[in-house]
TORZARO-940257 format. One record per atom (N, C-alpha, C): z, y, x. Coordinates in Angstrom, 3 decimals, always signed. Example, Ala and Ser with C-alpha at 12.3 -4.5 7.8 and 13.67 -1.06 7.14 Angstrom:
residues 2
GUGU       pz       py       px
GUGU   +7.800   -5.690  +13.190
GUGU   +7.800   -4.500  +12.300
GUGU   +7.800   -3.300  +13.200
GUGU   +7.080   -2.250  +12.850
GUGU   +7.140   -1.060  +13.670
GUGU   +7.870   +0.030  +12.900
***
This chain:
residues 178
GUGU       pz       py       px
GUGU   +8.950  +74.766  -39.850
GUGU   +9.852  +73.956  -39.058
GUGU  +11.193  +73.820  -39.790
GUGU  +11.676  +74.915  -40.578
GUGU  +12.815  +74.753  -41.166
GUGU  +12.548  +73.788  -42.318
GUGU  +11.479  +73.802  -43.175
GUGU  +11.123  +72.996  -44.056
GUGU  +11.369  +71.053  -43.984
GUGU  +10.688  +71.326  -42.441
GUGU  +10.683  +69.954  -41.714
GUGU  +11.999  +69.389  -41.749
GUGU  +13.225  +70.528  -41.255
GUGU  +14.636  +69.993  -40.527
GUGU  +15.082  +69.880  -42.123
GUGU  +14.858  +70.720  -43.120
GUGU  +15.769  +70.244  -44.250
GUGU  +14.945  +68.498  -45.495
GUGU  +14.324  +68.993  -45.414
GUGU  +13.643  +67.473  -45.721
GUGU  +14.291  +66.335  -44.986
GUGU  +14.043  +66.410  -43.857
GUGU  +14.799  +65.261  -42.768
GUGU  +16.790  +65.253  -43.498
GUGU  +17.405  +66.446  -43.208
GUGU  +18.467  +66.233  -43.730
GUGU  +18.414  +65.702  -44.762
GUGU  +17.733  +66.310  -46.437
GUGU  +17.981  +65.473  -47.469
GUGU  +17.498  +64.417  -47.169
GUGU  +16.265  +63.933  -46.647
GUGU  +16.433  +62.216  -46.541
GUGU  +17.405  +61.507  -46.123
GUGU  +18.266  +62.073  -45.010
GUGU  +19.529  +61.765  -44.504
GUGU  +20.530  +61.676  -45.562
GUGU  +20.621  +62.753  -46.385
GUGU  +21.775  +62.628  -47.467
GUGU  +21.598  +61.836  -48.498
GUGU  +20.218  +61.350  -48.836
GUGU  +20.169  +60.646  -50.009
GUGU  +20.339  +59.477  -49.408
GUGU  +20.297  +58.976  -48.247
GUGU  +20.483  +57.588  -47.535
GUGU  +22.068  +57.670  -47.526
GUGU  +22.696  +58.704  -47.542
GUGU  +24.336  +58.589  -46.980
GUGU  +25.104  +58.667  -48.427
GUGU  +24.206  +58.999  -49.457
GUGU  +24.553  +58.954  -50.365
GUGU  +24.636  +57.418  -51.583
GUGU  +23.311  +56.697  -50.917
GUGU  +23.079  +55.619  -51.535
GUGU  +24.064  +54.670  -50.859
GUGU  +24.569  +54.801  -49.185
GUGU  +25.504  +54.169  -48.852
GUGU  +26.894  +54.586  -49.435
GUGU  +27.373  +55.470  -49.857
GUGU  +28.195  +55.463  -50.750
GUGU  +28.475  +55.197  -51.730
GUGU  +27.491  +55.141  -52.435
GUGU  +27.500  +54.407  -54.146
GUGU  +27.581  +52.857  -53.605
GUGU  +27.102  +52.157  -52.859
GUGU  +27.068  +50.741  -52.119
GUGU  +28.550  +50.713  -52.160
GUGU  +29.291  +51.264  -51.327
GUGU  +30.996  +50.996  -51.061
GUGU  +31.703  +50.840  -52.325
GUGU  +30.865  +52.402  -52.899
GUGU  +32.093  +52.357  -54.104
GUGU  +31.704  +51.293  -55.352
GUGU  +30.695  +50.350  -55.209
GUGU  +30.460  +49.390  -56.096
GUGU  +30.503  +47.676  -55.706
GUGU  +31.719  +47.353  -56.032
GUGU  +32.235  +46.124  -54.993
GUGU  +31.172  +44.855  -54.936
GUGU  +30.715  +44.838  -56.556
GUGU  +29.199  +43.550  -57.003
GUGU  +28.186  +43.969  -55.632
GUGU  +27.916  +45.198  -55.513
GUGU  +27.016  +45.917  -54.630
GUGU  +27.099  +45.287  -53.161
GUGU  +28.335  +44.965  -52.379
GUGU  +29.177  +45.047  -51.098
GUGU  +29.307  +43.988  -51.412
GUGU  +29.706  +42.964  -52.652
GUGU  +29.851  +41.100  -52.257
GUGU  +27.848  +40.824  -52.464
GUGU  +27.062  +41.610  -52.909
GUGU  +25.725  +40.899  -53.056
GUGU  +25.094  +41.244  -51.354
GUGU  +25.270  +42.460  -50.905
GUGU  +24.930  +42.948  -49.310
GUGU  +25.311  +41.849  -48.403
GUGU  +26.697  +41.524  -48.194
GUGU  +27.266  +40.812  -47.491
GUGU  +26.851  +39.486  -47.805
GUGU  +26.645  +38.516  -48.900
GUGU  +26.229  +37.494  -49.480
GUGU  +24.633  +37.407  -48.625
GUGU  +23.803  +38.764  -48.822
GUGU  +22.644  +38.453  -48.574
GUGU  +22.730  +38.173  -46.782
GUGU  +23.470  +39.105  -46.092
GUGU  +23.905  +39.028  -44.800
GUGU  +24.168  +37.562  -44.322
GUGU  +25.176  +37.240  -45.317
GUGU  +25.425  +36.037  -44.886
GUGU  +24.379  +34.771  -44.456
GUGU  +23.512  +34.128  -45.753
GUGU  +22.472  +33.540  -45.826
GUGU  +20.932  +33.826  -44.856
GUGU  +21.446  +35.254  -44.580
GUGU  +20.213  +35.042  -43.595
GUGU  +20.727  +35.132  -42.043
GUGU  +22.059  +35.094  -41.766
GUGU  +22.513  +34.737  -40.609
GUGU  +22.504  +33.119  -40.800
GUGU  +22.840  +32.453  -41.599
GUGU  +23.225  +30.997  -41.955
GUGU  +21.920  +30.188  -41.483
GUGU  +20.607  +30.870  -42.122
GUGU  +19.140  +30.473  -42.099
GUGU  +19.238  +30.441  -40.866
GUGU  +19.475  +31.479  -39.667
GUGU  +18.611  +31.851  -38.742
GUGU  +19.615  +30.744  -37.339
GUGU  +20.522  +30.773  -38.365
GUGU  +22.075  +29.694  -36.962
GUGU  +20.992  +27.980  -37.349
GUGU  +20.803  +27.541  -38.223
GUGU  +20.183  +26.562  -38.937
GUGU  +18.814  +26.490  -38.272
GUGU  +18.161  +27.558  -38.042
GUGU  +16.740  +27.231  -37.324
GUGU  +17.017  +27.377  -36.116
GUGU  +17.784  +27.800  -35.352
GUGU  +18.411  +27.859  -33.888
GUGU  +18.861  +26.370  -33.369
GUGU  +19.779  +26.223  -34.494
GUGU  +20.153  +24.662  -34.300
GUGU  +19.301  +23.234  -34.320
GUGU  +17.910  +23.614  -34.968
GUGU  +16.738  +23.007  -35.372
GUGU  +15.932  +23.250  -34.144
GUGU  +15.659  +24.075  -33.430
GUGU  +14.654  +24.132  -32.388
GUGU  +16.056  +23.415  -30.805
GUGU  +16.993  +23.858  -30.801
GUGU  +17.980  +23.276  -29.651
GUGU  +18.070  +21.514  -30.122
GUGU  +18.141  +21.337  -31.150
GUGU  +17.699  +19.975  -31.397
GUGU  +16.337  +19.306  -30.829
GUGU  +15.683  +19.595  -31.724
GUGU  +14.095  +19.725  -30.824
GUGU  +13.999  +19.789  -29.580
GUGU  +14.509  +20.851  -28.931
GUGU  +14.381  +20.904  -27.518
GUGU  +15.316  +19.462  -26.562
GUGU  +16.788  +19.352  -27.016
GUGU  +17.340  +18.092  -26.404
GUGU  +16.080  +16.782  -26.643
GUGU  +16.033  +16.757  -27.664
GUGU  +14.931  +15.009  -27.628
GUGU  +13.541  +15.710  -26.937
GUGU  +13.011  +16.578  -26.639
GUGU  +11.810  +16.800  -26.159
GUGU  +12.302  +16.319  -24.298
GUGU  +13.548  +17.085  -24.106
GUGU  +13.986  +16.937  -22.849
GUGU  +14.511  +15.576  -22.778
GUGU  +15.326  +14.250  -23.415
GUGU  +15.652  +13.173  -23.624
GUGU  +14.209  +12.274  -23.157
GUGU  +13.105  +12.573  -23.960
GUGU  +11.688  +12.225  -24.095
GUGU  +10.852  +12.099  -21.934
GUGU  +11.410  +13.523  -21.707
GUGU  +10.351  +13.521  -20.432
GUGU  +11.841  +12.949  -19.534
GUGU  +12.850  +12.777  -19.529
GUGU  +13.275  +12.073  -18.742
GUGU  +13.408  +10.517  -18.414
GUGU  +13.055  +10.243  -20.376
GUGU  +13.030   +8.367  -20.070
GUGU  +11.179   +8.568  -19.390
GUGU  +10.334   +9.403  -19.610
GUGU   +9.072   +9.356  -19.417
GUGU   +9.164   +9.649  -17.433
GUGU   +9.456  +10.205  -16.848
GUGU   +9.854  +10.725  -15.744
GUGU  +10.480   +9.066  -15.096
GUGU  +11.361   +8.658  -15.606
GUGU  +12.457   +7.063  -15.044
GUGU  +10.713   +6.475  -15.249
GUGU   +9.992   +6.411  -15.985
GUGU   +8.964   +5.409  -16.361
GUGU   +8.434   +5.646  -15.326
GUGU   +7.818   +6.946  -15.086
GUGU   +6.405   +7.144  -14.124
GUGU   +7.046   +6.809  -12.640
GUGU   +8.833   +6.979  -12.190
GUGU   +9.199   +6.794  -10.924
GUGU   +9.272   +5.477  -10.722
GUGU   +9.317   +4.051  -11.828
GUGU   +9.355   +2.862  -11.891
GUGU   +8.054   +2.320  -11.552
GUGU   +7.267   +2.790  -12.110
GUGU   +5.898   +2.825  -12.000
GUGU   +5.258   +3.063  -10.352
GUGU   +5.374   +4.214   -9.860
GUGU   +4.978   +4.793   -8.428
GUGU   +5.914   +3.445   -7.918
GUGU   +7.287   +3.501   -7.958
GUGU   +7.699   +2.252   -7.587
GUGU   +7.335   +1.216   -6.934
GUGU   +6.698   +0.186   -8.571
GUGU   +6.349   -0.803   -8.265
GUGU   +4.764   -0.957   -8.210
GUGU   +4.174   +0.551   -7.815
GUGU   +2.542   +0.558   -7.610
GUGU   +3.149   +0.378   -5.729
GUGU   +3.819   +1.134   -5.151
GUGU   +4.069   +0.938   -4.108
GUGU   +4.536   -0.429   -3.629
GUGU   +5.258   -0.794   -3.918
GUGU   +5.854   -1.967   -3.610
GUGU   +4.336   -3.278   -3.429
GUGU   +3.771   -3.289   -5.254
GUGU   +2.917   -4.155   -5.014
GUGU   +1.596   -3.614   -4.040
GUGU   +1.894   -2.551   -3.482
GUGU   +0.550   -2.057   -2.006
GUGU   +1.058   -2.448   -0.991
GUGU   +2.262   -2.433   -0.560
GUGU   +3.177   -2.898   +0.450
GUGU   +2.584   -4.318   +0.700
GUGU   +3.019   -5.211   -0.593
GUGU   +3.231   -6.494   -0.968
GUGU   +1.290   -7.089   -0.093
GUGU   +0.600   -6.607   -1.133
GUGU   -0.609   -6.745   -0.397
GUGU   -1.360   -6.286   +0.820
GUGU   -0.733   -5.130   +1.486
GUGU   -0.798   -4.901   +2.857
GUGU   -0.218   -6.125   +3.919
GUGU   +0.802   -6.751   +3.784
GUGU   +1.589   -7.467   +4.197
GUGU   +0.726   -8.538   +4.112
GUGU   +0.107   -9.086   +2.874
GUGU   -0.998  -10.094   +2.874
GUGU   -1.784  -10.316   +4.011
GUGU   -2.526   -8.834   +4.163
GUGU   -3.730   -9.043   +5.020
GUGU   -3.430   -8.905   +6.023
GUGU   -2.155   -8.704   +6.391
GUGU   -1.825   -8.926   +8.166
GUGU   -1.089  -10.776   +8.169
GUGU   -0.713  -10.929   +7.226
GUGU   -0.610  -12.253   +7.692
GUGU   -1.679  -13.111   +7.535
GUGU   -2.639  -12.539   +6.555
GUGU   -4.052  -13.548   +6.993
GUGU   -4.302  -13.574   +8.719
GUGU   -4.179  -12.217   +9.394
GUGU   -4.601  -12.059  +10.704
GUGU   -3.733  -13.249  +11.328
GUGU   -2.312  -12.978  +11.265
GUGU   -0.839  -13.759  +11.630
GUGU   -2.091  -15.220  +11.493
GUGU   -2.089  -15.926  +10.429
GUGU   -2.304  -17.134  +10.029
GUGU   -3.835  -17.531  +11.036
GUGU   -4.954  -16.224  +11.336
GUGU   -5.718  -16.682  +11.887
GUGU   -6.269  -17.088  +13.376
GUGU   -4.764  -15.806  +13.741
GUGU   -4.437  -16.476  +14.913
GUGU   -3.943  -17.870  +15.470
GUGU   -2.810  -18.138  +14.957
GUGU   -2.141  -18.899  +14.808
GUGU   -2.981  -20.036  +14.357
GUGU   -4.597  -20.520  +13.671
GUGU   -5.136  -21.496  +13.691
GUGU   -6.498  -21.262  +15.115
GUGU   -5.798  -20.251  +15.594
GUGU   -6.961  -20.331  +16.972
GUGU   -8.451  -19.934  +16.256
GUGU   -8.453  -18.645  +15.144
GUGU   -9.434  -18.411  +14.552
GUGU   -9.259  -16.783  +14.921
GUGU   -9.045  -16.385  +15.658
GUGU   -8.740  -14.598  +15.670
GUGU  -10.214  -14.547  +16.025
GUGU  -10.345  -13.062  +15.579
GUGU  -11.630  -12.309  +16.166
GUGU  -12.565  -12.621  +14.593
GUGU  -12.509  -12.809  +13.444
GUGU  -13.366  -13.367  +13.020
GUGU  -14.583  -12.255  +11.913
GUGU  -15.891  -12.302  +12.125
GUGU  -16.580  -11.493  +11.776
GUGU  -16.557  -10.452  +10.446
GUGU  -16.183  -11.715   +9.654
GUGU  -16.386  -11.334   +8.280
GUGU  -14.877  -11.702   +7.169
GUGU  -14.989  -10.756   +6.319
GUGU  -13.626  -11.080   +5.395
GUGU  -14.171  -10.966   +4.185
GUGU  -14.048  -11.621   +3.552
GUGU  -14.388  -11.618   +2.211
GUGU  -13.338  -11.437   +1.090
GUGU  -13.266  -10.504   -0.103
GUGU  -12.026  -10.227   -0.583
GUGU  -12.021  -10.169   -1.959
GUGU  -11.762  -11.108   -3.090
GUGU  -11.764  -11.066   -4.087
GUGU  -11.863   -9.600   -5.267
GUGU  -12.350   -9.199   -5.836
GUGU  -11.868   -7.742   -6.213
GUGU  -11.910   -8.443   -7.760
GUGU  -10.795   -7.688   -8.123
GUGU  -10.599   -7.141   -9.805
GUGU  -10.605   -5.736  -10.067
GUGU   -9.561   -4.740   -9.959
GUGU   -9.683   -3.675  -10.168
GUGU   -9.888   -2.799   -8.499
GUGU   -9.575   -3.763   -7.432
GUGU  -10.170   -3.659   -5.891
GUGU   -8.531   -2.964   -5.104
GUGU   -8.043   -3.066   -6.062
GUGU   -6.412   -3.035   -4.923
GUGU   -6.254   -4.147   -3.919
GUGU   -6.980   -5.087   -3.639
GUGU   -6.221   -6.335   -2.549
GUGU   -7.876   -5.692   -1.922
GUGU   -8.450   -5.164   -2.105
GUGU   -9.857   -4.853   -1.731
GUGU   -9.069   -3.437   -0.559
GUGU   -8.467   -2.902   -1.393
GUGU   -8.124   -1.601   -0.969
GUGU   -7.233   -1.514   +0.471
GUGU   -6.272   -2.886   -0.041
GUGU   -5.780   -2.895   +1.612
GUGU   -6.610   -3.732   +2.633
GUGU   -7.201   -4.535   +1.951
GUGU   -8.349   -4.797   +3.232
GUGU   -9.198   -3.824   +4.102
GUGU   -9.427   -3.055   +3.292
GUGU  -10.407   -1.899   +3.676
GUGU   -9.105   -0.516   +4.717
GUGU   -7.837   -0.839   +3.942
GUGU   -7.170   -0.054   +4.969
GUGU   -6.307   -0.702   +6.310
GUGU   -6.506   -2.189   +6.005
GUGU   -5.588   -2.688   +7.031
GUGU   -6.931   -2.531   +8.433
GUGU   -8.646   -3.056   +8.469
GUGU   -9.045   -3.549   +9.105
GUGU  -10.090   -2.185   +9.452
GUGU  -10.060   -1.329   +8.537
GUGU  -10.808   +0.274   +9.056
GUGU  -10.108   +1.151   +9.298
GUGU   -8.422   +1.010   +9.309
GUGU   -6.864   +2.308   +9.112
GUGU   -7.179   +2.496  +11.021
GUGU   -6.470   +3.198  +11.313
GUGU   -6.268   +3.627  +12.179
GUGU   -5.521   +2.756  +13.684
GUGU   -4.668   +1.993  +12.900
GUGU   -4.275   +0.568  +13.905
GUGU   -4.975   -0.364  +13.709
GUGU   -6.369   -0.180  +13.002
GUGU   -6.960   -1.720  +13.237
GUGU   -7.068   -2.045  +14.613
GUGU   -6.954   -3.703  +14.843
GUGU   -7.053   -4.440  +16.659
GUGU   -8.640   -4.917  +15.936
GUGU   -9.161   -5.463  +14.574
GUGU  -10.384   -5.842  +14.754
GUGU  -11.326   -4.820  +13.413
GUGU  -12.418   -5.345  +13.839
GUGU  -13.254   -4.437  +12.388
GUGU  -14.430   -5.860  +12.134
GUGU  -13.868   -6.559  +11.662
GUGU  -14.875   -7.607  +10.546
GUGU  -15.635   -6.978   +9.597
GUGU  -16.599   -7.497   +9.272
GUGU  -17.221   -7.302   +7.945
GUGU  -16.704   -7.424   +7.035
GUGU  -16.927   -6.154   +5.797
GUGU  -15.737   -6.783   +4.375
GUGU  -16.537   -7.011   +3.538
GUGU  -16.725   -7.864   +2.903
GUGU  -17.600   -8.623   +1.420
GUGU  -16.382   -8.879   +0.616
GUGU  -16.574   -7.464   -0.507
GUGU  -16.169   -7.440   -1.700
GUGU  -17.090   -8.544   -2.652
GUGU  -16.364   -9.478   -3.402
GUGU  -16.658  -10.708   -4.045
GUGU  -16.252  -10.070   -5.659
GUGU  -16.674   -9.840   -6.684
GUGU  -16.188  -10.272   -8.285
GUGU  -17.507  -10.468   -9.202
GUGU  -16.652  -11.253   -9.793
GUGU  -17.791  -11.407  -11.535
GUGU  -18.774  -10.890  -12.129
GUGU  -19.875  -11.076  -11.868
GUGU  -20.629  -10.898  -12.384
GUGU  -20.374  -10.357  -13.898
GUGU  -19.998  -10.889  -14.293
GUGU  -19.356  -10.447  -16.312
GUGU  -18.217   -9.223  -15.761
GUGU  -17.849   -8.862  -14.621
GUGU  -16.766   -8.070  -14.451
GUGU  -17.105   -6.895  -13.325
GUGU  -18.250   -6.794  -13.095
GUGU  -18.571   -5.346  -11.796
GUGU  -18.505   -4.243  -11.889
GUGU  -16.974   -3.884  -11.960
GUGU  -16.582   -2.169  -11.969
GUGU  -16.529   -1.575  -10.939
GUGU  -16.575   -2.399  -10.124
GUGU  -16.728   -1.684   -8.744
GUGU  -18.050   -1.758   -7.975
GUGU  -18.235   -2.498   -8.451
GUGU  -20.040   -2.280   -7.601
GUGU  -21.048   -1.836   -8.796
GUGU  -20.670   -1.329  -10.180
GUGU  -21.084   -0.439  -10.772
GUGU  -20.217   +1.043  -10.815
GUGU  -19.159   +1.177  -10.000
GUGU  -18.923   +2.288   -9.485
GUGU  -19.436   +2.382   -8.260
GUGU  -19.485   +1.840   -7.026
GUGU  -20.094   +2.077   -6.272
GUGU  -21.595   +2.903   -6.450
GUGU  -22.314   +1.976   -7.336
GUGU  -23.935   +2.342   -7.436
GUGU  -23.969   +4.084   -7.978
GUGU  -23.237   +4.381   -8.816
GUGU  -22.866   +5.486  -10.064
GUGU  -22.188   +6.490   -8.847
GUGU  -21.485   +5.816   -7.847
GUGU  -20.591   +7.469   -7.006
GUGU  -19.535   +7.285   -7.548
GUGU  -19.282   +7.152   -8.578
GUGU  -17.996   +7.209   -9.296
GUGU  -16.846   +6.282  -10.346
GUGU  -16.057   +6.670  -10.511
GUGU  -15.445   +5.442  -11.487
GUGU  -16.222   +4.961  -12.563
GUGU  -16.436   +4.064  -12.838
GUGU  -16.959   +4.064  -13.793
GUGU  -16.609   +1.913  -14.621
GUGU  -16.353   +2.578  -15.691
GUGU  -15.845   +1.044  -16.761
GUGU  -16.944   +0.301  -17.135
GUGU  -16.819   -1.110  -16.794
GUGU  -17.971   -1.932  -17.580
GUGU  -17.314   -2.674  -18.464
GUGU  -18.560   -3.418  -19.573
GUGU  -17.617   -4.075  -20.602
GUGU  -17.025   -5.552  -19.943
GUGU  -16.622   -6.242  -20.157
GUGU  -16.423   -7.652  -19.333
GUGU  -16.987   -9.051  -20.231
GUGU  -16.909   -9.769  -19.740
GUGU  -17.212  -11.257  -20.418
GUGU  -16.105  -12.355  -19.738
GUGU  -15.652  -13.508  -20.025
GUGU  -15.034  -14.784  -19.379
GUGU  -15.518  -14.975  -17.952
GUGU  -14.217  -14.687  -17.715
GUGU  -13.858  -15.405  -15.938
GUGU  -13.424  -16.442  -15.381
GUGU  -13.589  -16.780  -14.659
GUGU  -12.505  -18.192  -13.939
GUGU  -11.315  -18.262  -14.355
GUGU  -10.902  -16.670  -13.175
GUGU   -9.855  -16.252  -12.704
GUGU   -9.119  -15.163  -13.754
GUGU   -8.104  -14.986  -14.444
GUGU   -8.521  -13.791  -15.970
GUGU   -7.932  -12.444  -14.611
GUGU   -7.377  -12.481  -13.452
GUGU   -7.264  -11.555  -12.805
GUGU   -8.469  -10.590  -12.408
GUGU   -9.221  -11.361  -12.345
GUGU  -10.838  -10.446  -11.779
GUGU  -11.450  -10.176  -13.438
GUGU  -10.949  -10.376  -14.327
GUGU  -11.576  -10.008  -15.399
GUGU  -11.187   -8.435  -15.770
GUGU  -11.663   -7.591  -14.825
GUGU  -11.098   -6.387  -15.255
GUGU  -12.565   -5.239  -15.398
GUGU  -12.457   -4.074  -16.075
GUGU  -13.594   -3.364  -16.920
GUGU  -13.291   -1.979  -15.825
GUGU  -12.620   -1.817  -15.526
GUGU  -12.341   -0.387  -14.535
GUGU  -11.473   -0.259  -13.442
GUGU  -12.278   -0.048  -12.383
GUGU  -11.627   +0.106  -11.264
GUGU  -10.495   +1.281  -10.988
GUGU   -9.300   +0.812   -9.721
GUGU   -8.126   +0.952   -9.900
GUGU   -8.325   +2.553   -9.278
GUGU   -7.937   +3.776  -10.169
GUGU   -7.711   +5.221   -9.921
GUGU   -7.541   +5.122   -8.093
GUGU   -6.465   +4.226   -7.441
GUGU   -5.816   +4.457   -6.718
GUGU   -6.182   +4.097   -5.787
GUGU   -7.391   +2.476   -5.976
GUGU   -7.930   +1.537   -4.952
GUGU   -9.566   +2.866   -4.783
GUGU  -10.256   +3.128   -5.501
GUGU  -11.276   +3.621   -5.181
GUGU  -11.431   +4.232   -4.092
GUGU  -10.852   +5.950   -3.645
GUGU  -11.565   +6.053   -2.893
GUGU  -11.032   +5.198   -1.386
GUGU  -10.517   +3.947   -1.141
GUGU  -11.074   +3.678   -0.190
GUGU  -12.060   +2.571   -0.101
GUGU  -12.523   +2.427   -1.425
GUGU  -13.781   +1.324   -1.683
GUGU  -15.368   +2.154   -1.492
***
């Protein structure tokens, strides 16, 4: 054990010793400090490199964030827009002394004007329940090849009338109430 404690000391002294020859050799104390320096310099430099990084990563999801709230936006707005449709078809069919009428037939592209049909006349305030005949293209049936499939599913397309119904995949948002 004594062997142990003096070993430990001389390792101690030859370390307190090599720091002394360090002091007393000034090349020694400007090359230490020099090296000190450069690798504090490196490490302020890659600090400043990742806080860089990080501002445009954060710059990035906030114009991306303004996008997706513009977006929900004007996905809302244009559901509004077409909800509003299919009650003034009702408005209009009254008003030609046509209320009550069996069947509705509803153009589909990606099945959003489909979607508020299906929620204006099966939602919870429907006054009637007509029949709904979803109508599209033959060169364009993503929805009645999602229907058949259960699920979303993309077809390729061909020339339409209309280039609105020319669409290959039905709308994330219109499905499940198709």
């Amino acid at each position: 054990q004594v062997r142990e404690v003096s070993e430990h000391f001389l390792a101690q002294f030859r370390e307190l010793v090599d720091e002394l020859a360090t002091l007393g050799d000034p090349d020694a104390v400007e090359a230490q400090l020099e090296t000190v320096t450069t690798e504090a310099d490196e490490q302020v430099a890659a600090a400043s490199a990742r806080a860089t990084r990080a501002e445009q990563a954060q710059r990035r999801a906030e114009v991306e964030r303004g996008q997706a709230e513009a977006a929900a936006e004007e996905a809302l707005t244009a559901e509004q827009d077409r909800a509003a449709r299919v009650a003034e078809l009702d408005e209009q069919l009254v008003e030609a002394g046509a209320a009550g009428v069996g069947l509705v037939a509803v153009p589909v592209g990606v099945g959003a004007l489909a979607q508020a049909a299906v929620a204006h006349y099966r939602g919870t305030h429907a006054k009637t329940a007509p029949a709904l005949l979803a109508v599209e293209p033959a060169v364009a049936a993503c929805v009645l090849a999602s229907l058949a499939r259960g699920r979303l599913t993309s077809v390729p397309t061909g020339a339409t009338v209309m280039a609105g119904l020319n669409c290959g995949t039905p709308s994330g948002v219109a499905w499940p109430y198709l």
